[in-house]
PDB file of N, CA, C and O in Angstrom:
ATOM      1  N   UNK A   1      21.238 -12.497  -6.482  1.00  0.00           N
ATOM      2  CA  UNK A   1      20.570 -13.066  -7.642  1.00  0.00           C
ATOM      3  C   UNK A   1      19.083 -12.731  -7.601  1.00  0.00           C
ATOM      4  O   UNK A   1      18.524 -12.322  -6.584  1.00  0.00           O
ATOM      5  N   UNK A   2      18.521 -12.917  -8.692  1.00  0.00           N
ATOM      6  CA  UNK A   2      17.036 -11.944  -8.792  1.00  0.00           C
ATOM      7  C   UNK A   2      16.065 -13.436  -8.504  1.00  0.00           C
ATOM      8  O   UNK A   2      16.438 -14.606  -8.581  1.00  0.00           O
ATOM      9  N   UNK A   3      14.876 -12.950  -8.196  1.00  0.00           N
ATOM     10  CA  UNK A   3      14.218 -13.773  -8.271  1.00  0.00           C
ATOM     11  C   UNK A   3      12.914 -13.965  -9.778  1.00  0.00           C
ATOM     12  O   UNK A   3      12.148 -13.100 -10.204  1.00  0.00           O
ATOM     13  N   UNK A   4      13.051 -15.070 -10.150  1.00  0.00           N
ATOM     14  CA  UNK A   4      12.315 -15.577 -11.413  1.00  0.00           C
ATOM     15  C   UNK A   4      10.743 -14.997 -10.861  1.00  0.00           C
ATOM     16  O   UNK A   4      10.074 -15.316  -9.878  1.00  0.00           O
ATOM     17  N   UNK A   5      10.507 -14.035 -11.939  1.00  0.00           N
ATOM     18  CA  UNK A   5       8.662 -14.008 -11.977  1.00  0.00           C
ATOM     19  C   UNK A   5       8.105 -15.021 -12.108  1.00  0.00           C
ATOM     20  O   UNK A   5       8.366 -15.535 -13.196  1.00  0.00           O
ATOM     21  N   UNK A   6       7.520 -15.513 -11.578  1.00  0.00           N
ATOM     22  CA  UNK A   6       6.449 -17.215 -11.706  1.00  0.00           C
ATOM     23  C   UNK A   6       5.169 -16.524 -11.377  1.00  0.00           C
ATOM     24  O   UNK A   6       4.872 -15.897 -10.360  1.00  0.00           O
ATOM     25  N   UNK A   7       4.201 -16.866 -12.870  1.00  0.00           N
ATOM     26  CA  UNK A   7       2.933 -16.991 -12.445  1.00  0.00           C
ATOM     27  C   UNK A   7       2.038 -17.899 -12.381  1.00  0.00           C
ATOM     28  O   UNK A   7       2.473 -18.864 -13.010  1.00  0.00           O
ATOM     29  N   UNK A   8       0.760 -18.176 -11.857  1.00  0.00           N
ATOM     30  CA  UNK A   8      -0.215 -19.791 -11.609  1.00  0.00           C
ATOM     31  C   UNK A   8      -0.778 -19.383 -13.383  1.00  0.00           C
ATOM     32  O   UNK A   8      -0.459 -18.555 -14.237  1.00  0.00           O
ATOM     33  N   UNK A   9      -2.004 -20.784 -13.232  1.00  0.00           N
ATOM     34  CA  UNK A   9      -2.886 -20.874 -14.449  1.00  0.00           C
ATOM     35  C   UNK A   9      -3.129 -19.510 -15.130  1.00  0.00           C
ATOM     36  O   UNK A   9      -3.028 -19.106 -16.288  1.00  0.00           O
ATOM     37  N   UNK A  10      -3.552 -18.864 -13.744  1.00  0.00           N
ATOM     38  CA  UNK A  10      -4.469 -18.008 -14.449  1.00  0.00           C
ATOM     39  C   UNK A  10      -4.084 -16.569 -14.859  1.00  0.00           C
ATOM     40  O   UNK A  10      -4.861 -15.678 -15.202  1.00  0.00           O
ATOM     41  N   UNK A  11      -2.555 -16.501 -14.745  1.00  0.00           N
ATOM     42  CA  UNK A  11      -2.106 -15.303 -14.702  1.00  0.00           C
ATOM     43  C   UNK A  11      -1.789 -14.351 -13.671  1.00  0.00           C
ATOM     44  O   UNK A  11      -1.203 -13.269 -13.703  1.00  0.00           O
ATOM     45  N   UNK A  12      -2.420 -15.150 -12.572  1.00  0.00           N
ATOM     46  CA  UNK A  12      -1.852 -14.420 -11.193  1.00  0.00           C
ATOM     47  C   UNK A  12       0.201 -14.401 -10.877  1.00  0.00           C
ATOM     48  O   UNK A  12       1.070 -15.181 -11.266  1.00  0.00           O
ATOM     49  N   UNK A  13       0.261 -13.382 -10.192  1.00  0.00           N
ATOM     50  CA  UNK A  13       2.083 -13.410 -10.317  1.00  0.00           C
ATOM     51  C   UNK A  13       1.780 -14.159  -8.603  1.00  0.00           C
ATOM     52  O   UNK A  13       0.834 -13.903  -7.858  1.00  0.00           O
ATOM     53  N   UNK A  14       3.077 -15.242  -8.327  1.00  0.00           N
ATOM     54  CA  UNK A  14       2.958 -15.762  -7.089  1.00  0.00           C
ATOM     55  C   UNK A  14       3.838 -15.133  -6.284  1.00  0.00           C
ATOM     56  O   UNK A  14       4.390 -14.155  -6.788  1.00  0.00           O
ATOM     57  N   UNK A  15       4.041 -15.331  -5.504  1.00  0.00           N
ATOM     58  CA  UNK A  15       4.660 -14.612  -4.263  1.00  0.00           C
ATOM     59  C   UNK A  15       6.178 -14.808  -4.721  1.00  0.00           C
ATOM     60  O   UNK A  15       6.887 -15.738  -5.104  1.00  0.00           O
ATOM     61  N   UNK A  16       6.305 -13.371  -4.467  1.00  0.00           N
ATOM     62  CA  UNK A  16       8.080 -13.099  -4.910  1.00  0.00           C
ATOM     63  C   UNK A  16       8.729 -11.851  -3.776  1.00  0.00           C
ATOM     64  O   UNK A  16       8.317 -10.696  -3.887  1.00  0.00           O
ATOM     65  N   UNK A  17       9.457 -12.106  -3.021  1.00  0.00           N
ATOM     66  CA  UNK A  17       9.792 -10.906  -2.314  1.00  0.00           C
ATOM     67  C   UNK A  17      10.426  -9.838  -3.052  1.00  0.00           C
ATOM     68  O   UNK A  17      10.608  -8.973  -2.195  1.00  0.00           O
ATOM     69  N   UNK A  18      10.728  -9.539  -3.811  1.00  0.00           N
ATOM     70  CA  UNK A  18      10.917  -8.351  -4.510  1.00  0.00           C
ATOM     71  C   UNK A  18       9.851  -7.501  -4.566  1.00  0.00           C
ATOM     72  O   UNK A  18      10.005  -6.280  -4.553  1.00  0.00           O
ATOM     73  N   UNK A  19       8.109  -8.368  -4.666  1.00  0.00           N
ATOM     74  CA  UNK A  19       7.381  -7.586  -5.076  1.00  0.00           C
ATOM     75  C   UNK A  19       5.908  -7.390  -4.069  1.00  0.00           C
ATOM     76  O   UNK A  19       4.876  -6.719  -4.094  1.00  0.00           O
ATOM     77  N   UNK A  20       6.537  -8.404  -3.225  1.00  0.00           N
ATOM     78  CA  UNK A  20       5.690  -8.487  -1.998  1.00  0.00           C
ATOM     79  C   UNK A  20       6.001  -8.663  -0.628  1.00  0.00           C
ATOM     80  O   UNK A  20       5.977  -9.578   0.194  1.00  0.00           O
ATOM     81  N   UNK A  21       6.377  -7.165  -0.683  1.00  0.00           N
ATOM     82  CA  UNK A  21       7.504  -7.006   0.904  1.00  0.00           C
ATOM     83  C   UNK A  21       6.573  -7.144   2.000  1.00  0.00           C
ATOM     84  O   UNK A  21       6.962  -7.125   3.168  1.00  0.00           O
ATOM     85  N   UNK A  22       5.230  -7.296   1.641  1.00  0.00           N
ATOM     86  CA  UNK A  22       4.285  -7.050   2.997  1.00  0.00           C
ATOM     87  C   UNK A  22       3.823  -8.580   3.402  1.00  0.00           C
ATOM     88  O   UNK A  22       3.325  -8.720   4.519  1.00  0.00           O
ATOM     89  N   UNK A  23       3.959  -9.708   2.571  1.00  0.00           N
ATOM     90  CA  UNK A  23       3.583 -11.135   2.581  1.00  0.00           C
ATOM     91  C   UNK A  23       3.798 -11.512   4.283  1.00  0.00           C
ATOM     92  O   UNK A  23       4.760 -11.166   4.969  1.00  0.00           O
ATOM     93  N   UNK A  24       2.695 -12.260   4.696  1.00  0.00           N
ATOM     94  CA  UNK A  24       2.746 -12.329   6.031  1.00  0.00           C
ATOM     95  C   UNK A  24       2.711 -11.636   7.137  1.00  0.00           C
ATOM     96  O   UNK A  24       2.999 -12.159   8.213  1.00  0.00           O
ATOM     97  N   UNK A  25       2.334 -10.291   7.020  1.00  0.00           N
ATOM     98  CA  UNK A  25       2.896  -9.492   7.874  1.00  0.00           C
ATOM     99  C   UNK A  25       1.046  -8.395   7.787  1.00  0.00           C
ATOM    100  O   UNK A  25       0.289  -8.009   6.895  1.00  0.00           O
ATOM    101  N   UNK A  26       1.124  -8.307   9.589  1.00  0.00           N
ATOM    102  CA  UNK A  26      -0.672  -7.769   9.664  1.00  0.00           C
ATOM    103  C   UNK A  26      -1.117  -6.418   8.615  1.00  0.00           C
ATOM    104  O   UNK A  26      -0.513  -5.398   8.281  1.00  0.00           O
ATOM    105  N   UNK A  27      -2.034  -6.791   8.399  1.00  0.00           N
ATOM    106  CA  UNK A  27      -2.897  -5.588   7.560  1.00  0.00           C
ATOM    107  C   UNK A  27      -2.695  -3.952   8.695  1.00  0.00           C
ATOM    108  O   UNK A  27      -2.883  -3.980   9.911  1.00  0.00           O
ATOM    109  N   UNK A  28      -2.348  -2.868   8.026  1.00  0.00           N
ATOM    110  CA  UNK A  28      -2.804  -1.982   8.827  1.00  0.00           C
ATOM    111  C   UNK A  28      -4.053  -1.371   8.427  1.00  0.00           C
ATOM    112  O   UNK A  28      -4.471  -1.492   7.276  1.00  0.00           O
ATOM    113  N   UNK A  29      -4.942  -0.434   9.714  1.00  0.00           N
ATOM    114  CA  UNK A  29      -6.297   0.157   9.197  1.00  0.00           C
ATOM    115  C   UNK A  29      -6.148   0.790   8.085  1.00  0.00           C
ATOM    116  O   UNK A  29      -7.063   0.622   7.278  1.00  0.00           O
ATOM    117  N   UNK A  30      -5.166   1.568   7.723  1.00  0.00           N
ATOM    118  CA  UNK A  30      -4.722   2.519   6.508  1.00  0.00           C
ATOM    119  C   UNK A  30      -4.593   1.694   5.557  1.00  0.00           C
ATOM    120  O   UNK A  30      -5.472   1.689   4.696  1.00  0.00           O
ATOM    121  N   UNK A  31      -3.646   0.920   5.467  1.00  0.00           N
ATOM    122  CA  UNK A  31      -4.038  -0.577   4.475  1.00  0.00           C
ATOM    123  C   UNK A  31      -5.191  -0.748   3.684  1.00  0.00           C
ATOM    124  O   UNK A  31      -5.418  -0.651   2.478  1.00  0.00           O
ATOM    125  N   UNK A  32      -6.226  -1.180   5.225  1.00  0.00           N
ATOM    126  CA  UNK A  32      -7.167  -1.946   4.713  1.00  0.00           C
ATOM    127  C   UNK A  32      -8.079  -0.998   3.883  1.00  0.00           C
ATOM    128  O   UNK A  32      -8.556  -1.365   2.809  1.00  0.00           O
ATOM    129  N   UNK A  33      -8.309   0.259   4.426  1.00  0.00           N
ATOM    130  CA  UNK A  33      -8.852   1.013   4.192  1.00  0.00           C
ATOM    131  C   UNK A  33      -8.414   1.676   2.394  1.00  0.00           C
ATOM    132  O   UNK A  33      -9.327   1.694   1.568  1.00  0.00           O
ATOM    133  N   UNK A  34      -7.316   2.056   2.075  1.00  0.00           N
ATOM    134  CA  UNK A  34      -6.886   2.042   0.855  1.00  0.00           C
ATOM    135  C   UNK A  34      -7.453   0.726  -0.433  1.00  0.00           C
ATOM    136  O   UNK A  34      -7.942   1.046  -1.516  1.00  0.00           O
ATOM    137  N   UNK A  35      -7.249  -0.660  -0.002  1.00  0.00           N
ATOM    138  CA  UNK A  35      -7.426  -1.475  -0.409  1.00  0.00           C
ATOM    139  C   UNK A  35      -9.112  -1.364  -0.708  1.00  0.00           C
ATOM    140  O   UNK A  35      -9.558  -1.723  -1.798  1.00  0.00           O
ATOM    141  N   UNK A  36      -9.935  -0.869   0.292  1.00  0.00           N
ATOM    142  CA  UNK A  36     -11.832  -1.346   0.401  1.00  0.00           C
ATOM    143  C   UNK A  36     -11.602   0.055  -0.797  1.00  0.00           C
ATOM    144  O   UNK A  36     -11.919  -0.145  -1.970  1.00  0.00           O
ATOM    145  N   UNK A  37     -11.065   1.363  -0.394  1.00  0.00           N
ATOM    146  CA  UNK A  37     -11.217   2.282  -1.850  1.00  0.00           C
ATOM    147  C   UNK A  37     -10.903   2.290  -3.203  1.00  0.00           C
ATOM    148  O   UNK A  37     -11.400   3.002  -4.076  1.00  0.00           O
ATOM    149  N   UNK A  38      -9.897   1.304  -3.329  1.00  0.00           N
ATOM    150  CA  UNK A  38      -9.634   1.394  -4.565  1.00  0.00           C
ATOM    151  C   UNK A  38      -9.811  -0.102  -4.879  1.00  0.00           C
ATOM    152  O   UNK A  38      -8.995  -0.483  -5.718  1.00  0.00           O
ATOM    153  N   UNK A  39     -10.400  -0.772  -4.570  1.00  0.00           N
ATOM    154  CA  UNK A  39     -11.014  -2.531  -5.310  1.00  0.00           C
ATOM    155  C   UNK A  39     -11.848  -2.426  -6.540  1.00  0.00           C
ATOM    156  O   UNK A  39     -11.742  -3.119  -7.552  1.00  0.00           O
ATOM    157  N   UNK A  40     -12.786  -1.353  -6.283  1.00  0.00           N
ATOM    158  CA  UNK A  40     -13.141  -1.613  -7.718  1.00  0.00           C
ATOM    159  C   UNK A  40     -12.922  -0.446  -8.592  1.00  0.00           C
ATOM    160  O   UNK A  40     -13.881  -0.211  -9.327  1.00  0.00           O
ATOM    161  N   UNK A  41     -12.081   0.216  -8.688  1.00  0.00           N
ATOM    162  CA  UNK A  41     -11.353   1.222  -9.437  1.00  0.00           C
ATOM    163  C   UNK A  41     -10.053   1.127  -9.856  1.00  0.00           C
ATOM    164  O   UNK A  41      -9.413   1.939 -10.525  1.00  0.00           O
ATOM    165  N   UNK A  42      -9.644  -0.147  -9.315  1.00  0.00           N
ATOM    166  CA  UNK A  42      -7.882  -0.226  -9.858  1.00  0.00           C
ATOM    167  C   UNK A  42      -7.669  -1.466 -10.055  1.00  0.00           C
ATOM    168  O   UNK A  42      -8.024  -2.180  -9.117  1.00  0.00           O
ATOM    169  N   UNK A  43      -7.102  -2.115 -11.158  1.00  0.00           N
ATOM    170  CA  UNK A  43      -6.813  -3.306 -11.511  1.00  0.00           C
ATOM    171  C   UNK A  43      -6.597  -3.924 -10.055  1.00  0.00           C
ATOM    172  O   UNK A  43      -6.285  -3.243  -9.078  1.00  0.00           O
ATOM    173  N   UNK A  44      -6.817  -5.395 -10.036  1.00  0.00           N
ATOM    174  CA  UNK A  44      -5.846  -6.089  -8.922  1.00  0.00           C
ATOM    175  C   UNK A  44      -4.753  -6.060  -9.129  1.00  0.00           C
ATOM    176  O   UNK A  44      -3.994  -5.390  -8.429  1.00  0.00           O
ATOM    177  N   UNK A  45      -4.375  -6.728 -10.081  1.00  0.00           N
ATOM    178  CA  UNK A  45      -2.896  -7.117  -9.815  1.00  0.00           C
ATOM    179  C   UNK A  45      -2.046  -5.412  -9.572  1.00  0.00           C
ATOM    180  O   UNK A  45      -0.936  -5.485  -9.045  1.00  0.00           O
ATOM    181  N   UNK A  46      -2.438  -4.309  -9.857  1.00  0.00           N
ATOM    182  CA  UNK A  46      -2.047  -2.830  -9.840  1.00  0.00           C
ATOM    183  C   UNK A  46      -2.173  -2.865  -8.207  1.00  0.00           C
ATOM    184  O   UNK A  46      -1.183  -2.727  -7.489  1.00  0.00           O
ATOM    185  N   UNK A  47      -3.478  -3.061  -7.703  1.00  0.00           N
ATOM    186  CA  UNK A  47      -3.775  -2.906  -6.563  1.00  0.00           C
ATOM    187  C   UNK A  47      -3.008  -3.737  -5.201  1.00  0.00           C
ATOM    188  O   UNK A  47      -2.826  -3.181  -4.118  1.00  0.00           O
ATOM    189  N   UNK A  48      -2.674  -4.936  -5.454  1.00  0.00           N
ATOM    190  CA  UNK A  48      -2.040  -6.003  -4.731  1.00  0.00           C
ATOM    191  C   UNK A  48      -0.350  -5.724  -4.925  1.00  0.00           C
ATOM    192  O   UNK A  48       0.328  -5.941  -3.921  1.00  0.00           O
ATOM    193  N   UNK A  49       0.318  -5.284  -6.088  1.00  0.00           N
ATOM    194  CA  UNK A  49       1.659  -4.637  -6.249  1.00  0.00           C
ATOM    195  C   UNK A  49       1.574  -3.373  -5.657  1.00  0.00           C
ATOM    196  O   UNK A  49       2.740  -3.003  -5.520  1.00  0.00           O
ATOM    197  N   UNK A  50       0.740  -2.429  -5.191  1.00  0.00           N
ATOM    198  CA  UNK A  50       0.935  -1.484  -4.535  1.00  0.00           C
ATOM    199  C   UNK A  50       0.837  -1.413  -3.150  1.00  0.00           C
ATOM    200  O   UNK A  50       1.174  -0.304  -2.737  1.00  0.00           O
ATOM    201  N   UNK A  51       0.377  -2.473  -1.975  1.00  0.00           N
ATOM    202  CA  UNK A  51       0.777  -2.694  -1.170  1.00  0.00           C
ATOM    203  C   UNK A  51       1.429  -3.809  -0.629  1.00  0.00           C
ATOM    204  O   UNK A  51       1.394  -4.065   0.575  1.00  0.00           O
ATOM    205  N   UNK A  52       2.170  -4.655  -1.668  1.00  0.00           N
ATOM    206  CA  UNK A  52       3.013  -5.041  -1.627  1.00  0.00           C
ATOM    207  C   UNK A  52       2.571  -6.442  -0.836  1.00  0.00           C
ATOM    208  O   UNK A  52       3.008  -6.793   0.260  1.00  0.00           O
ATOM    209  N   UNK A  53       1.693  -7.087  -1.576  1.00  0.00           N
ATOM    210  CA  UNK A  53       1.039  -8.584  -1.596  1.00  0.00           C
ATOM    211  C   UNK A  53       0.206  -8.788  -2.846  1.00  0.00           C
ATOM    212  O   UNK A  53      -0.209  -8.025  -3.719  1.00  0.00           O
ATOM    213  N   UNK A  54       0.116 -10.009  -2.635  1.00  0.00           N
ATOM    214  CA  UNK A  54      -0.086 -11.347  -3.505  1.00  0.00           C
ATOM    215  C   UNK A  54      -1.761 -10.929  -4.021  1.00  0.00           C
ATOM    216  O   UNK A  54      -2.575 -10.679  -3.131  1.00  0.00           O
ATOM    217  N   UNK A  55      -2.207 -10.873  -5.513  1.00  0.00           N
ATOM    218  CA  UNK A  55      -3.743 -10.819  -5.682  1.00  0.00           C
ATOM    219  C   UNK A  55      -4.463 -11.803  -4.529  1.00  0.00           C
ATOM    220  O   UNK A  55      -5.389 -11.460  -3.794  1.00  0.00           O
ATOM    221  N   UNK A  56      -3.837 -13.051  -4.556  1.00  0.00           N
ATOM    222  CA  UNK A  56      -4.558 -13.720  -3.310  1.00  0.00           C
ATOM    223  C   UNK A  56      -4.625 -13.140  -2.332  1.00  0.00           C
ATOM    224  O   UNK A  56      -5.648 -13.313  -1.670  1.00  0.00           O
ATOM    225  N   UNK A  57      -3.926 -12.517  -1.986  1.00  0.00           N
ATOM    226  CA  UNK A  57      -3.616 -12.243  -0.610  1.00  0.00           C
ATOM    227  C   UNK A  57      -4.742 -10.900  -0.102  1.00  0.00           C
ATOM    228  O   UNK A  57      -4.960 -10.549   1.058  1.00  0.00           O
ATOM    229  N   UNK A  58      -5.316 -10.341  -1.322  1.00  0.00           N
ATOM    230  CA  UNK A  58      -5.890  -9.282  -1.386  1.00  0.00           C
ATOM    231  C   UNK A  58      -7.271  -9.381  -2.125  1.00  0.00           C
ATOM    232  O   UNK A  58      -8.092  -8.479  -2.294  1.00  0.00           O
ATOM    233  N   UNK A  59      -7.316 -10.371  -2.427  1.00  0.00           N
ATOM    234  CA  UNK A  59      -8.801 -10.718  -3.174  1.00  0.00           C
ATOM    235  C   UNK A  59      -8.973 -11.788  -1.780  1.00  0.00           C
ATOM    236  O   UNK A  59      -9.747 -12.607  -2.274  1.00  0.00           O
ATOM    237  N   UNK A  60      -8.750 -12.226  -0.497  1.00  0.00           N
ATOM    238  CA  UNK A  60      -8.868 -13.060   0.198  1.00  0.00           C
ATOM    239  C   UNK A  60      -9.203 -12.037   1.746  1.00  0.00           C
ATOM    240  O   UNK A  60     -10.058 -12.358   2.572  1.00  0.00           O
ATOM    241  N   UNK A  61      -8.703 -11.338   1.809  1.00  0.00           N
ATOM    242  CA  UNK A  61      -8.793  -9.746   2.374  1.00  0.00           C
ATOM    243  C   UNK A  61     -10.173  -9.584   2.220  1.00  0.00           C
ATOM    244  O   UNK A  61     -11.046  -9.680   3.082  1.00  0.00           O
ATOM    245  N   UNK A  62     -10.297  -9.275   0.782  1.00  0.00           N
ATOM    246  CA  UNK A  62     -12.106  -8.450   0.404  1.00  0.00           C
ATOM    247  C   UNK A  62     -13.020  -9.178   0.939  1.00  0.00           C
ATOM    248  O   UNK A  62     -13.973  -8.642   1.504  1.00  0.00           O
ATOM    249  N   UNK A  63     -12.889 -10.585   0.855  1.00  0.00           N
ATOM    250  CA  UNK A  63     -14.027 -11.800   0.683  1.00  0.00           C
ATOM    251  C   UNK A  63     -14.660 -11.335   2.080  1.00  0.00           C
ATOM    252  O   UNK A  63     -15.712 -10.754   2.348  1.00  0.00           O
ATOM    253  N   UNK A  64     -13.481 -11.876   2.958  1.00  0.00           N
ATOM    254  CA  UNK A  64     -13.000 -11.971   4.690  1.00  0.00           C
ATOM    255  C   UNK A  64     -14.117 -10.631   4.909  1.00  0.00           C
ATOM    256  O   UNK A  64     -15.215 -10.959   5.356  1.00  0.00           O
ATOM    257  N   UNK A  65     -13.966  -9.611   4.710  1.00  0.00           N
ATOM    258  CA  UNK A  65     -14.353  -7.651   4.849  1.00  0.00           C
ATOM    259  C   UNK A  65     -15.650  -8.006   4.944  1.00  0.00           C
ATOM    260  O   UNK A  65     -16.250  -8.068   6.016  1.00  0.00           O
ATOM    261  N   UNK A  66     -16.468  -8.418   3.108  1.00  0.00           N
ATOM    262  CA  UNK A  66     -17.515  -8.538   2.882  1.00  0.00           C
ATOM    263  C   UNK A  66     -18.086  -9.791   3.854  1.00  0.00           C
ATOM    264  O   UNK A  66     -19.198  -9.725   4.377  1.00  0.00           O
ATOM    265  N   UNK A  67     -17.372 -10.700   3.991  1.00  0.00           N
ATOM    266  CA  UNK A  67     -18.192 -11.955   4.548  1.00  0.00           C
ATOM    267  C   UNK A  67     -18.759 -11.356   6.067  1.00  0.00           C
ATOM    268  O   UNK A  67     -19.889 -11.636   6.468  1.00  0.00           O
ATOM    269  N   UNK A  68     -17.895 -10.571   6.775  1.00  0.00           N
ATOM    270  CA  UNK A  68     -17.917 -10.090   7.845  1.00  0.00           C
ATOM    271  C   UNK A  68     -18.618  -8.769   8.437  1.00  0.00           C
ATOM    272  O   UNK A  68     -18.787  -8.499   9.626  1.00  0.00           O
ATOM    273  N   UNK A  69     -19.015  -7.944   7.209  1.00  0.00           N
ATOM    274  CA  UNK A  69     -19.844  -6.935   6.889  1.00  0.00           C
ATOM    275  C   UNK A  69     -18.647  -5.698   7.156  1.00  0.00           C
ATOM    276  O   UNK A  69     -19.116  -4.591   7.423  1.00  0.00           O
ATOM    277  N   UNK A  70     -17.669  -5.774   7.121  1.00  0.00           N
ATOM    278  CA  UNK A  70     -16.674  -4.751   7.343  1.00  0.00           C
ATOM    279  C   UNK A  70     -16.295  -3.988   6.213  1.00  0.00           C
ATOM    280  O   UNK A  70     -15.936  -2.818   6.346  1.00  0.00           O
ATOM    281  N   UNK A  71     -16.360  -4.727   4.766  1.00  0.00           N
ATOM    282  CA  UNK A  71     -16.136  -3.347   3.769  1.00  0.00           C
ATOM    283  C   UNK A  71     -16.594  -2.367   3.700  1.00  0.00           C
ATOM    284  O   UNK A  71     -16.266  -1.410   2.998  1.00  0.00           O
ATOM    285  N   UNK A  72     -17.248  -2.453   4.273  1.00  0.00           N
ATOM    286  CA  UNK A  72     -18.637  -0.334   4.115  1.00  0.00           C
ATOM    287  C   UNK A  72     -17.724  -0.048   4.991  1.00  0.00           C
ATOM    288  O   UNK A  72     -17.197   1.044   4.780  1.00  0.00           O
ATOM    289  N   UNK A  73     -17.308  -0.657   5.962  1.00  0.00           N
ATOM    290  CA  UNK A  73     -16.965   0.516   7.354  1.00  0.00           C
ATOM    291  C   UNK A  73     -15.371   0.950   7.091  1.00  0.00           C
ATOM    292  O   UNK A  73     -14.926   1.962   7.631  1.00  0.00           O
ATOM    293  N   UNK A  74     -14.527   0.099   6.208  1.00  0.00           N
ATOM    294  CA  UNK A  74     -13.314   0.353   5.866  1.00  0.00           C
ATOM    295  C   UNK A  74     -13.182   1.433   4.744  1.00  0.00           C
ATOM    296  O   UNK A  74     -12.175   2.118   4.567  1.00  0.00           O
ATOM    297  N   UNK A  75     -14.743   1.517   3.751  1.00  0.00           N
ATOM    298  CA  UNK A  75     -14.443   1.916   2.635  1.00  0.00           C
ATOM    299  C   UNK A  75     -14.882   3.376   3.032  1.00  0.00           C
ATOM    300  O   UNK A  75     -14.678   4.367   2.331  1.00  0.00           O
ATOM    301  N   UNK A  76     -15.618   3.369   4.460  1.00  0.00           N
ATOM    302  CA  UNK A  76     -15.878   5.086   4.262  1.00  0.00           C
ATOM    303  C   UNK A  76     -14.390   5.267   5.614  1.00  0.00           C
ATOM    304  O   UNK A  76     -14.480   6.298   6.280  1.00  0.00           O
ATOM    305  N   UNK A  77     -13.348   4.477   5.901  1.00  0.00           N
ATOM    306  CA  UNK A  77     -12.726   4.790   6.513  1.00  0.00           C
ATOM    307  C   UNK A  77     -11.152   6.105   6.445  1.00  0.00           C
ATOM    308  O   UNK A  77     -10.062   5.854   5.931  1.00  0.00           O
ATOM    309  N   UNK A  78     -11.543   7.386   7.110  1.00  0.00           N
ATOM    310  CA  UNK A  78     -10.148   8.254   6.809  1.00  0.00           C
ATOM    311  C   UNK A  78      -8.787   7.315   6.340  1.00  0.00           C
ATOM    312  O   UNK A  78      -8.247   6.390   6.947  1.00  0.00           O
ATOM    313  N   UNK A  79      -8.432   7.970   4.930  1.00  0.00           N
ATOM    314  CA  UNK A  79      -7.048   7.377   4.512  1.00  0.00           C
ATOM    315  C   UNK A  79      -5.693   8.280   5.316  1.00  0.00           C
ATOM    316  O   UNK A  79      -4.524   7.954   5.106  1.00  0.00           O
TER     317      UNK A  79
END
C-alpha cells in the first residue's frame, strides 16, 4: 500500500519513505558537498527530493555548515 503525501502549514512534504530513503541515516562528504553547491541554485524541495530527505532535514544541514563555518569548505569541496 502507498504511502499518503502529507504536507505541514507551510507546504513542506513530511517525511515519507518512498521519498526519503536517506531519513536518519549519516550525511556523506559527497552529500554534503552536492547539497553546499546547489542550495542556492536549486529549489529546496528539488534539492532535499534529490538526496532523498526531508527540506528540514536539509535546510537544518545548511544552518549546522554555516553556524559552524563549514559551508565554504564543503562548497569548494571535489564532487
Amino acid at each position: 500500500m502507498e504511502e499518503q503525501v502529507v504536507y505541514d502549514k507551510l507546504g513542506r512534504m513530511k517525511y515519507n519513505p518512498e521519498f526519503h530513503e536517506n531519513h536518519n541515516k549519516p550525511y556523506t562528504t559527497k552529500e554534503i558537498a552536492y547539497i553546499c553547491k546547489n542550495f542556492k541554485v536549486m529549489p529546496i524541495k528539488t534539492l532535499a527530493l534529490s538526496v532523498g530527505r526531508t527540506e528540514n532535514a536539509v535546510r537544518y544541514l545548511v544552518d549546522r555548515l554555516k553556524r559552524d563555518d563549514l559551508f565554504d569548505f564543503y562548497l569548494k569541496h571535489e564532487l
